[in-house]
N, C-alpha and C positions, 0 to 999 in steps of 0.2 A: 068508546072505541078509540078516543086519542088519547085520553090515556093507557091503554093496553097497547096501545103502539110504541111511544113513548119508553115505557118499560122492557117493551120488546128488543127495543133497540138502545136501551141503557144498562141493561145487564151485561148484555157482551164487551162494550165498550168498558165497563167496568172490570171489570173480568181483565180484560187487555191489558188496562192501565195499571192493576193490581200484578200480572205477572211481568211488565217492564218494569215495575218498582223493585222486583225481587230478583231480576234482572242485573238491575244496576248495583242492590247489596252486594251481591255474590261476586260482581266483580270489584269491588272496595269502592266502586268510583260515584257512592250516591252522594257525600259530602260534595266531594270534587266538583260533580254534576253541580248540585246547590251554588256553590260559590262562581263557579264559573258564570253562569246563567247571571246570576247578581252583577258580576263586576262587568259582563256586556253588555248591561244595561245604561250604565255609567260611563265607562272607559272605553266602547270597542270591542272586538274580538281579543284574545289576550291566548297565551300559554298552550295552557289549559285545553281550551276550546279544539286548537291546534293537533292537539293530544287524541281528543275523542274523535275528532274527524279521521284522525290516522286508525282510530281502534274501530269504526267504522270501515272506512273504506279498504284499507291495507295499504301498509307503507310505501307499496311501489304503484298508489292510483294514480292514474296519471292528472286526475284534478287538482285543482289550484292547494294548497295549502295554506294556512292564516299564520300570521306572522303575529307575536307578543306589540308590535308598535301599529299594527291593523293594515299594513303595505301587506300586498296579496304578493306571494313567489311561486314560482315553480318548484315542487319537488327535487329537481337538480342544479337546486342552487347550491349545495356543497361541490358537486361535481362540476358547476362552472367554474366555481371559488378553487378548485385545486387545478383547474385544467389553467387556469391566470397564471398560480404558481409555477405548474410546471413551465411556462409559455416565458415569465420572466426570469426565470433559474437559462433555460436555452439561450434567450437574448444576451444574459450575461456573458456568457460563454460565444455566440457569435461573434456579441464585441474585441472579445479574445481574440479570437481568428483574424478579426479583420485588424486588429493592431500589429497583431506578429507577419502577416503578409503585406500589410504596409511596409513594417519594417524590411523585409525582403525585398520589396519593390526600390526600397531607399540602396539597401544593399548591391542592389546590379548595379547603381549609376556613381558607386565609387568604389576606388580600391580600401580597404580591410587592412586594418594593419595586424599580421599574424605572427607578430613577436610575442615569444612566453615573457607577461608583466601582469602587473596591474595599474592599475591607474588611482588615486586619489580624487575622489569626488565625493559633491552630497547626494549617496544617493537612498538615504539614510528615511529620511523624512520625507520623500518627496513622493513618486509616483504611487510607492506601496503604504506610505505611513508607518516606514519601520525604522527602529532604533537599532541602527547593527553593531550599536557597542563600539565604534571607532575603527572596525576592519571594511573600509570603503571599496569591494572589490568590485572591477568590474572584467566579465571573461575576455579573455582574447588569446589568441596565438593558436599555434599548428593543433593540440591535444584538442583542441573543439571542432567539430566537425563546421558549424556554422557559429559563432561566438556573439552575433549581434543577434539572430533567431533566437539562443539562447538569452540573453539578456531579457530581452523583449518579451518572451516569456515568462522568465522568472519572474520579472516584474510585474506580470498580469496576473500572477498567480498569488504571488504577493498580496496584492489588492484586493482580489476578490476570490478567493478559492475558501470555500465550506465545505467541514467535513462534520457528519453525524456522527459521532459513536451510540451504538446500541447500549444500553444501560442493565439490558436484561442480562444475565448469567450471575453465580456467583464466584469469589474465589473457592480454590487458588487455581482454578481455568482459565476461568475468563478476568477479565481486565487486572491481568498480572501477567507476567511470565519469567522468565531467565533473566539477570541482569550482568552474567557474566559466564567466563569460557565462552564455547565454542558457539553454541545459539545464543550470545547476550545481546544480537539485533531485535530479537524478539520482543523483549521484557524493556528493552530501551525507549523501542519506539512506541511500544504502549504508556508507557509513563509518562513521554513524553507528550504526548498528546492528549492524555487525558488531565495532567498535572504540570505539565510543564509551562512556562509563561512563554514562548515560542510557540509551542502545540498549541495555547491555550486560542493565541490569535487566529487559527485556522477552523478550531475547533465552535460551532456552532451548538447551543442545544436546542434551536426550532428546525427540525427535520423538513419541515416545506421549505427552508432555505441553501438547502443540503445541495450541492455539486456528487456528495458520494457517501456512501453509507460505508461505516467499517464495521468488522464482525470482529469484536476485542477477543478471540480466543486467543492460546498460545496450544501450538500441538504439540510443544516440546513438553507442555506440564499435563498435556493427553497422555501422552508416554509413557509420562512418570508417574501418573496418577489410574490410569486407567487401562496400560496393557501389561500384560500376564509375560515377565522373562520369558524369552525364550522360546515362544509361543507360537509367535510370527503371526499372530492374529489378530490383523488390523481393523476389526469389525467393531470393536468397541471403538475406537476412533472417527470413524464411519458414521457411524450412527450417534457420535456427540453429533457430530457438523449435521446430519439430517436433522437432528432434532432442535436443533437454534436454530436453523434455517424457518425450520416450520413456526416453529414458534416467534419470532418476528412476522411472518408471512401472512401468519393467521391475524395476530394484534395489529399489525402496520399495514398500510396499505404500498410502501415504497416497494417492496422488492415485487410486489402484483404488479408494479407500470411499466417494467421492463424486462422482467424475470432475472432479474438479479444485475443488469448488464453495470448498472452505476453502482454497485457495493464492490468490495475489495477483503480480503483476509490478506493480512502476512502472516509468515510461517518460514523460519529457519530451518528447520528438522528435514533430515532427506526424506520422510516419510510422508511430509505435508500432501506431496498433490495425490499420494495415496488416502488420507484424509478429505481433502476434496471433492473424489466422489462420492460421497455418502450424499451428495446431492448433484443431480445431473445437471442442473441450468446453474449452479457454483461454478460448476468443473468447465460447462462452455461458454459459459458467458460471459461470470464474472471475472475481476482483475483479481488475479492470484499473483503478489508479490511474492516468489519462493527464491533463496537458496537456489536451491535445486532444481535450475532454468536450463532443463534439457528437451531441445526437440523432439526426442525420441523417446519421449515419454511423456508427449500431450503438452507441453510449455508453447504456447503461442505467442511469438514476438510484439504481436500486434496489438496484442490485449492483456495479456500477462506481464510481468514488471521483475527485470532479474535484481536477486537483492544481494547485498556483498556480505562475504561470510567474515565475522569480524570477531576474533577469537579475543579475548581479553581477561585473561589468567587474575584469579580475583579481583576483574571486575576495571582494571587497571590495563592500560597498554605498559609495557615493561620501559621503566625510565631511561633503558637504553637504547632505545628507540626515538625517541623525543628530540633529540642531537646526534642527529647522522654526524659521520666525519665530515670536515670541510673540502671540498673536492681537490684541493692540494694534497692529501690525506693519499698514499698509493693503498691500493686492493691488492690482496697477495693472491686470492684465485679468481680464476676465470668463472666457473659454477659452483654451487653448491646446492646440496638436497640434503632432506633425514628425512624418514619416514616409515610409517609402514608397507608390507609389500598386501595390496589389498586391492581389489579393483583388475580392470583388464591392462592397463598402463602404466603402474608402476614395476611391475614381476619384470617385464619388456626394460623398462630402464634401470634397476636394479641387476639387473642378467649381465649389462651391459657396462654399466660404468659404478658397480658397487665396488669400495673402496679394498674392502677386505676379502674381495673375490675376485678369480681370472687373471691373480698379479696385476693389478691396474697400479704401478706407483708413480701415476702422471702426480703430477701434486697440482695441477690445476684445476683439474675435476675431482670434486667432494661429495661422495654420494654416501650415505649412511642410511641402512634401514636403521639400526637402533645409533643414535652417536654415543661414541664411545664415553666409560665414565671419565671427568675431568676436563670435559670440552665443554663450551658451549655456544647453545644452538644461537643465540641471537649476536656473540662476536663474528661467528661463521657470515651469519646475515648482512652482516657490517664491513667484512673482510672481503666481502666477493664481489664481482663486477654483475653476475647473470648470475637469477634465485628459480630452480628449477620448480616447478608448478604444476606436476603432473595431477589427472584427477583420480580419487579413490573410487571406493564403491559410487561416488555419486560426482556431480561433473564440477562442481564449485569445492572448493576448498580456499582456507584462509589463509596459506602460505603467499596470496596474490597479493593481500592491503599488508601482510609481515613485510615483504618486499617495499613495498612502496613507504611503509616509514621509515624502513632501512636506507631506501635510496638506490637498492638495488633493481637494476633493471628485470620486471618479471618474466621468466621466459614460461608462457603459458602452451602446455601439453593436454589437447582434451577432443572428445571427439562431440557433436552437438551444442555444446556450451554455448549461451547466449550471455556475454558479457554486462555487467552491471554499468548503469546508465549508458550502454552503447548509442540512446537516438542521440546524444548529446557528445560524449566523445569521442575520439579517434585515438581508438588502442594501439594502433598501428604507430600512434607518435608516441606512446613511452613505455610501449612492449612487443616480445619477438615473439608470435605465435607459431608454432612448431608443430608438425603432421609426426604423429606418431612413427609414420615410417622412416621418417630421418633420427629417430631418436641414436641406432648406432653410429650416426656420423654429426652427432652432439655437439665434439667438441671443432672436426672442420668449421661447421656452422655457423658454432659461435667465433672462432677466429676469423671469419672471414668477415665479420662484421669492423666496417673503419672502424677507428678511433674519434673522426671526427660525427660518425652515425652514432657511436655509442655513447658520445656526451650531450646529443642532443636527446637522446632517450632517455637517459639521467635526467636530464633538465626539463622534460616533460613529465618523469614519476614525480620531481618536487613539484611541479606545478600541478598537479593532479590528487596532490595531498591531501589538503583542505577537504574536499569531495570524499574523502573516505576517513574520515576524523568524526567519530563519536564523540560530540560535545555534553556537557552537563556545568550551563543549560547551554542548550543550542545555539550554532551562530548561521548565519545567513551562509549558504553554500554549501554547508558541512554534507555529513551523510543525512542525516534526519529530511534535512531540505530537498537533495538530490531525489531521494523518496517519493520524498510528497510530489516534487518534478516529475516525476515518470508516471506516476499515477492522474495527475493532470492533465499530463499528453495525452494521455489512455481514454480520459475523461473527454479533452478537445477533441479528440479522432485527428491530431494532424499528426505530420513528419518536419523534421527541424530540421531538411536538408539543402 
């Protein structure tokens, strides 16, 4: 009778253990299984072990999990390990704040000295750890809105500001673009920061260390690569940006913690923030440095970043630019423009003061849709006191930074435009912004600007130079820098006012 019990009750159990055998085949893990069992006998729970409890239980049990060194953790010990990260990435950045409102607080309890100079210091190696190549600048005078906020800034930024580039795309979209004409900010600032020894210093490749994520496309090689002449069918465009969007989103976990707010694209092309929305939280959320920084067409001051359109004719600014005349030097006009008639604002100032139309024979105002053959355009630039700056189909145009190496005071004509690095400068100190509806009383306007106004506006476009200077490689201040500045404010959430 004990034995037929025995057997009764050892067939089944047999049975059991022969189908968990064929169990564990079918899923590869009988070896596993073997080895594992062995080495916890010896060592502890290990790997392995770790592994099966998770193909047991399912990756999100909320029981303990066994650790390879046999310390017991919680399943969201990754998600405590990144929530650190992100916790000391903010702190970083608090400190920021609270250095730049220190300095503001230092700033009320003394007067500013707001004369356009610069000053001779080491500030080379010290706060930020940079080598600025022997140009010691530090900001001051009227052209800055606040000159010690900025400092103070810059120099935080300096220190500690990290930027991710995404590595996924291939050429010639992504991490290329233009490096000369009319979009060459594009292809500048990409190289520069992914290859430049300047960029290189900002540039991070541990993304848990990241202040900001860039998306290295260029839309201007979207353009050229991907839309149909003529077509006006921006859906290929569109739909690259959804598709790198997604495609980082789903790999990476960064752009999931905020919905995009700390990633950035730049993009020269007037087309960009039509590109943009090919993803909805790109378009609201993230920092779109465009060109093409018009409020009336979704450009938000507060979180968007206006970029300077910097035209450079193979690739070179033209060497007669480099050495404006010395201000001893007289200007024989008062304005000058050439252009196309394109846009709602140029047809208006062309109607008005075109050279070869309505008998205009002031010879102070220089207005040219096409210039005539055997002139040219950048003696005219040279030769004038005010460089008119009306905007075309789109509100930025690069007639502003031609001005400013010319030394010609910019007389900027536009309606929406949101000026490049305006939380930082005061355009109002070395340019004449002009409401379209004054444009027929131009030339009043501008005569009735002093003399002694008009050389301080001069003397504020050369102080403003620097800041709109494409270097290769880079120096401290230039445009590349300015850049990255605006993008860090964006990053800080403050006002430099």
């Amino acid at each position: 009778m004990n034995i037929r019990c025995s057997f009764f009750f050892a067939a089944p159990l047999s049975l059991l253990a022969f189908f968990f055998l064929i169990l564990l085949i079918l899923h590869g893990h009988f070896f596993q299984f073997v080895t594992t069992f062995s080495a916890a006998s010896t060592t502890g729970f290990s790997v392995p072990t770790d592994r099966l409890r998770t193909k047991f239980f399912g990756e999100n049990h909320p029981h303990f999990a066994v650790g390879a060194t046999g310390v017991i953790h919680q399943k969201n010990t990754a998600e405590r390990t990144a929530t650190r990260r992100v916790r000391k990435v903010e702190e970083e950045l608090a400190g920021a704040r609270a250095s730049i409102r220190k300095a503001a607080a230092a700033a009320s309890d003394e007067d500013i000295d707001r004369s356009n100079c610069t000053f001779a210091t080491t500030v080379g190696n010290g706060d930020g750890g940079f080598d600025d190549g022997g140009d010691h600048y530090i900001p001051a005078g009227d052209v800055y809105r606040n000159s010690r906020l900025f400092y103070r800034s810059y120099l935080e930024m300096e220190k500690m500001f990290k930027i991710y580039v995404y590595q996924d795309g291939e050429l010639p979209i992504t991490h290329d673009g233009p490096c000369k004409d009319i979009y060459s900010i594009e292809g500048r600032f990409i190289q520069e920061l992914e290859h430049g020894v300047r960029g290189g210093k900002f540039r991070t490749h541990d993304p848990n260390l990241a202040h900001v994520y860039f998306f290295p496309f260029s839309v201007t090689w979207m353009v050229k690569y991907l839309y149909t002449p003529l077509s006006y069918n921006l859906t290929p465009l569109k739909q690259f940006v959804s598709d790198y969007v997604r495609v980082v989103s789903t790999k990476y976990p960064f752009w999931n913690r905020t919905l995009g707010a700390d990633h950035f694209m730049l993009a020269c092309h007037d087309w960009a923030p039509h590109a943009s929305k090919g993803n909805p939280s790109l378009y609201h959320n993230s920092i779109r440095v465009l060109c093409n920084a018009n409020t009336s067409e979704g450009f938000k001051p507060r979180k968007d970043v206006s970029l300077p359109e910097i035209h450079l004719y193979g690739g070179e600014v033209s060497p007669k630019l480099l050495s404006p005349p010395k201000d001893n030097t007289p200007r024989s006009y008062l304005a000058f423009f050439a252009g196309g008639e394109h846009g709602p604002i140029r047809p208006i100032l062309l109607h008005h003061w075109k050279n070869l139309n309505n008998n205009n024979d002031d010879d102070l105002i220089r207005v040219y849709e096409y210039l005539p053959k055997g002139m040219d355009y950048y003696s005219f630039l040279l030769n004038s006191k005010f460089c008119l700056c009306p905007s075309g189909h789109e509100v930025a145009s690069p007639r502003i930074v031609e001005s400013i190496y010319a030394e010609c005071v910019p007389v900027i004509i536009s309606e929406g435009y949101v000026l490049p690095f305006s939380d930082v400068l005061r355009w109002e100190a070395f340019s004449v912004q002009m409401d379209v509806s004054d444009i027929p009383r131009l030339k009043d306007v501008l005569s009735a600007i002093p003399e002694e106004r008009y050389w301080k506006l001069k003397e504020g476009v050369r102080a403003v130079r620097r800041h709109f200077t494409l270097n290769q490689p880079a120096k401290r201040y230039d445009a590349f820098h300015m850049i990255l500045h605006s993008i860090w404010l964006r990053r800080l959430n403050i006002e430099l006012n």
